[in-house]
C-alpha positions, -999 to 999 in steps of 0.1 A, spaced: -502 -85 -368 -518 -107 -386 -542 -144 -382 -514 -168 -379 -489 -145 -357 -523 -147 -336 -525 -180 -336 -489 -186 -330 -492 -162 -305 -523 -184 -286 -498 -217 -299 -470 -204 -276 -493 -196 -244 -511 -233 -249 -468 -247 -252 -454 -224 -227 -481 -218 -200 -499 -242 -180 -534 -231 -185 -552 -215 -154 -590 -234 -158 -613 -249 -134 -620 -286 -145 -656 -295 -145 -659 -328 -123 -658 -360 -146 -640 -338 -171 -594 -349 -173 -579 -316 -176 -557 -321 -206 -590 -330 -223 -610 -299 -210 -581 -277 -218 -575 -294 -257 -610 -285 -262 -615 -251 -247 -587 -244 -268 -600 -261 -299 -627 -231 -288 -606 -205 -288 -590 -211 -323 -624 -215 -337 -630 -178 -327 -598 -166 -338 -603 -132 -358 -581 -114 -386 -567 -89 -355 -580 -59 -350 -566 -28 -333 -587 -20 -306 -582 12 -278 -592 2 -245 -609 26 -226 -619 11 -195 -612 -18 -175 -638 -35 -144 -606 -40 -123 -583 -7 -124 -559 -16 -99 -549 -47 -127 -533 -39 -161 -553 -11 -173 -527 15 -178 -505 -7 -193 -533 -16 -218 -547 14 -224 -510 29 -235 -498 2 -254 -505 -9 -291 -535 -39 -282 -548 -61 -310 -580 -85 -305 -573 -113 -317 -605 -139 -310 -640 -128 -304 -670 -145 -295 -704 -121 -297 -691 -87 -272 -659 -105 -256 -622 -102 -275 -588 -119 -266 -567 -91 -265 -531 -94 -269 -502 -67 -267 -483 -66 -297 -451 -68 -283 -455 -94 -255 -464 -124 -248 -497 -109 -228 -534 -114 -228 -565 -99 -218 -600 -105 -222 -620 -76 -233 -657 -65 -239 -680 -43 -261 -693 -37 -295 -667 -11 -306 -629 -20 -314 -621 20 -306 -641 15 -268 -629 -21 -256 -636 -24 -216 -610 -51 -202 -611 -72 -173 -587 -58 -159 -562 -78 -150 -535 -101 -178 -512 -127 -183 -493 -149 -206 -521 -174 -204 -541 -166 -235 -566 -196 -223 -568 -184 -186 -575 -151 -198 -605 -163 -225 -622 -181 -199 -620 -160 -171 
């Protein structure tokens, strides 16, 4: 994978999926969610293939994460969108080391949802 299937990736979530985020009052959604995204591509990454190891909810997606191939594809500081190479699925994931990513837990096709949980 590389930057722009990740971004097409993120492009077809933000088209496809209406995006799972709790609008601060005084805030229109489609204007929270155009700019959390205009976040989330800011943090977009050259993807990197990372090994989960963990996950803080383990009756979520864990196993299916941890066995499948997972590339990060945004970071900001210790969390990484993670997204399965093969699906339209994301994850958000924490640590320091691509080779010992700790997720969530849980996934979805919302690539938003999942940045800001």
């Amino acid at each position: 994978m590389n930057k722009d299937e990740a971004i097409a990736k993120i492009r077809h979530s933000q088209v496809t999926v209406e995006a799972q985020v709790i609008t601060p009052p005084g805030r229109s959604y489609a204007e929270y969610v155009r700019e959390l995204y205009g976040n989330l591509l800011a943090c977009v990454i050259e993807p990197v293939k990372v090994r989960v190891t963990s996950a803080c909810a383990l009756e979520g997606d864990f196993e299916r994460y941890r066995n499948e191939k997972v590339w990060a594809i945004a970071r900001d500081g210790g969390s990484w969108l993670l997204a399965l190479e093969n699906a339209d699925d994301f994850a958000l994931g924490f640590g320091d080391d691509p080779m010992d990513i700790m997720m969530h837990g849980f996934s979805s096709n919302d690539a938003l949802g999942e940045w800001c949980t």
